[in-house]
C-alpha positions in Angstrom: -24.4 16.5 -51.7 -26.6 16.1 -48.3 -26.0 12.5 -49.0 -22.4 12.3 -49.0 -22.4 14.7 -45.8 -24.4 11.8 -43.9 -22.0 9.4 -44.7 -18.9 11.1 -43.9 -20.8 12.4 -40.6 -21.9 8.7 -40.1 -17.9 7.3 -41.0 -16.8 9.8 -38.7 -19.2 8.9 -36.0 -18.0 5.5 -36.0 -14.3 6.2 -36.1 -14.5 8.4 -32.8 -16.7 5.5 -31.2 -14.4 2.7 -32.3 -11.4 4.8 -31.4 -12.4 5.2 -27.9 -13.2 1.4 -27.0 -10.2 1.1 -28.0 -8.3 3.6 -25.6 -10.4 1.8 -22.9 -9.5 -1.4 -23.6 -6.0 -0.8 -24.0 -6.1 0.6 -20.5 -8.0 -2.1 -18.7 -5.5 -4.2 -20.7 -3.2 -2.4 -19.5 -4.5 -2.7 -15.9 -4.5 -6.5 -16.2 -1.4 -7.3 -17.4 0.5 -5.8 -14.6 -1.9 -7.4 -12.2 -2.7 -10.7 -13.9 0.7 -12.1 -13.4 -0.1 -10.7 -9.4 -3.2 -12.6 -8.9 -3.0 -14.1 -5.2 -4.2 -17.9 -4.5 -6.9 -18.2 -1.2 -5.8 -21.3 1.2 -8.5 -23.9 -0.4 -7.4 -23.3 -4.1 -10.1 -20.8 -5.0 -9.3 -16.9 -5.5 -8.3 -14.9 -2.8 -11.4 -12.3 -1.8 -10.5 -9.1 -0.6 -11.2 -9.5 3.1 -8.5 -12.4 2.9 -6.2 -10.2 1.3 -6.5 -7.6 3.9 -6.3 -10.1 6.7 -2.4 -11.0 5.1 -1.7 -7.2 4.4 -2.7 -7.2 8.5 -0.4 -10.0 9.3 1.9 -8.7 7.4 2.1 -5.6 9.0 1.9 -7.0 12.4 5.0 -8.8 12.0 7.4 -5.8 10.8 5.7 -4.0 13.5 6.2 -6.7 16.2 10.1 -6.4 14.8 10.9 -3.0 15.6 13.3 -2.6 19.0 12.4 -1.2 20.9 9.2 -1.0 19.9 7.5 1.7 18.8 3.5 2.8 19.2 1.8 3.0 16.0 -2.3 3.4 14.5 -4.4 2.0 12.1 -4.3 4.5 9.0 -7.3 4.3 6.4 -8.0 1.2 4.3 -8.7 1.7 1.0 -10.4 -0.6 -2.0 -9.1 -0.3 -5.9 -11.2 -2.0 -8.4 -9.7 -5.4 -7.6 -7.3 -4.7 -4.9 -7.1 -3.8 -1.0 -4.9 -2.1 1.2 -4.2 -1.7 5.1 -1.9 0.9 6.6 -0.2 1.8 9.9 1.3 5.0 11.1 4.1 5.4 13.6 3.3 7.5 16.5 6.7 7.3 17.8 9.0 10.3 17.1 11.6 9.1 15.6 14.8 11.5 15.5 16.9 12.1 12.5 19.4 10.7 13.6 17.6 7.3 14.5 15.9 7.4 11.0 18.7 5.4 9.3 18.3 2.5 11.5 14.9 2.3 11.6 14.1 1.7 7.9 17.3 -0.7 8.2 15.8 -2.6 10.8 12.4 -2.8 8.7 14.6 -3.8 5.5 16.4 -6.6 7.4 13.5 -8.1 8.5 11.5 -8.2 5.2 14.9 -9.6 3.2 15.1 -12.5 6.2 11.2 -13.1 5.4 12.1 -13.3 1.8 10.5 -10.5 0.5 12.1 -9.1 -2.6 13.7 -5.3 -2.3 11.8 -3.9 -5.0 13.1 0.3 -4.9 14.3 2.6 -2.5 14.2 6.1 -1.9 18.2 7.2 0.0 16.6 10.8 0.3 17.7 11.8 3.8 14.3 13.7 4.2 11.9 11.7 3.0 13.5 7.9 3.3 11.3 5.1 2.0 11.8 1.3 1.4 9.4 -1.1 -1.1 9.0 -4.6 -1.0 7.4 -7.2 -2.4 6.1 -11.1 -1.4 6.5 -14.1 -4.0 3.0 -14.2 -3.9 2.5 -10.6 -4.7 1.6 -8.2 -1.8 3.4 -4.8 -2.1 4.7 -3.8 1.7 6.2 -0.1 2.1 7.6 2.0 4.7 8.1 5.6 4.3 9.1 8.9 6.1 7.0 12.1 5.6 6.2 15.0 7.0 7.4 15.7 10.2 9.5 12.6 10.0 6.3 10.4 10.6 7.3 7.0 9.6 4.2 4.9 7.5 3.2 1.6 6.8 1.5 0.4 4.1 0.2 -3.0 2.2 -1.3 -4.0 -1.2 -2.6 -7.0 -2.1 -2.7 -8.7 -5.6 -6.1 -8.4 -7.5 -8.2 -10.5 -5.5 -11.8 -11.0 -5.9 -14.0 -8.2 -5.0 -15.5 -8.7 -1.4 -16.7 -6.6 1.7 -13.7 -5.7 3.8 -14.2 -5.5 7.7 -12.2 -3.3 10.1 -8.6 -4.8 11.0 -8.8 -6.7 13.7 -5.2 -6.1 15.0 -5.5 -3.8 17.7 -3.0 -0.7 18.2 -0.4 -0.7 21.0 -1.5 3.0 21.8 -4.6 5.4 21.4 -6.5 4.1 18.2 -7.8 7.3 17.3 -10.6 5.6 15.8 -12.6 8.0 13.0 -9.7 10.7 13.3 -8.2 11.3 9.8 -5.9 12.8 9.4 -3.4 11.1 12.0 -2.1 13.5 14.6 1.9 13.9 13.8 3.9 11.5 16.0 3.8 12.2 19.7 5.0 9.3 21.5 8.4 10.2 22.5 11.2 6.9 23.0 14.6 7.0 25.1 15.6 5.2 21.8 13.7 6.3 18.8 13.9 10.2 20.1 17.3 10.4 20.6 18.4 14.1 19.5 14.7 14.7 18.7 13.8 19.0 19.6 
């Protein structure tokens, strides 16, 4: 009788352990399919790296930022590191009205359609506004309005190849508020942006 408990005990032992490597790998596999098909190419034919992945998220960024008429002040926000992938984000410091919203994020969607970036979804909430895109060679690029009507930036690379990721070198057209996190809310007030702003 003890003999057929430790083999049951022993089955079951098994089972749960089996069952389990499973789960796992059908969430990693998970995890790479969607970003297999995402893997981003470095200029000399090897892999990508992280730090050359955040370096495009930054130009990227810089040049819907540079975009924006009239322009509008803006901060680096956190960078953050996935298990194979980066991402760099801005935050608007410029108040930007309710009733300038609208043509804001359609200024932003114009220029990433002209610079062949795919529309990928879009939030018409008249809150909480937001517009995602996407590059042929994979980088996500968003823009959305929170709290306060604060307007963020953000991009996300591919997988890449896991690196060290230094500071963004692009350098903020206002305060950089360097080690503050959270952001303050936006600020900056524009003849433009403010319009009908209390």
């Amino acid at each position: 009788m003890s003999r057929r408990f430790q083999i049951i005990a022993v089955a079951l032992a098994v089972g749960f352990t089996l069952s389990a490597c499973g789960s796992e790998n059908a969430q990693s596999g998970a995890n790479t399919s969607t970003t297999a098909t995402k893997s981003a190419t470095g200029t000399k034919g090897s892999s990508m790296d992280m730090q050359e992945a955040a370096d495009r998220a930054d130009s990227m960024l810089d040049a819907v930022l540079k975009e924006i008429d009239p322009e509008v002040q803006w901060a680096h926000g956190p960078t953050t590191k996935g298990s194979c992938d980066v991402t760099r984000r801005r935050t608007v410091m410029t108040i930007v009205s309710a009733d300038r919203r609208q043509s804001f994020l359609d200024q932003v969607e114009k220029f990433w359609r002209t610079s062949d970036y795919r529309i990928k979804a879009k939030n018409n909430d008249t809150e909480f506004p937001a517009v995602y895109a996407v590059t042929k060679d994979g980088f996500g690029i968003s823009v959305s309005v929170r709290a306060k009507g604060q307007a963020f930036f953000e991009a996300d690379s591919p997988c890449v190849k896991e690196s060290k990721v230094a500071d963004s070198e692009s350098k903020p057209n206002g305060p950089a508020y360097k080690g503050v996190y959270p952001l303050p809310s936006p600020n900056v007030r524009s003849d433009h942006w403010s319009a009908g702003a209390s």
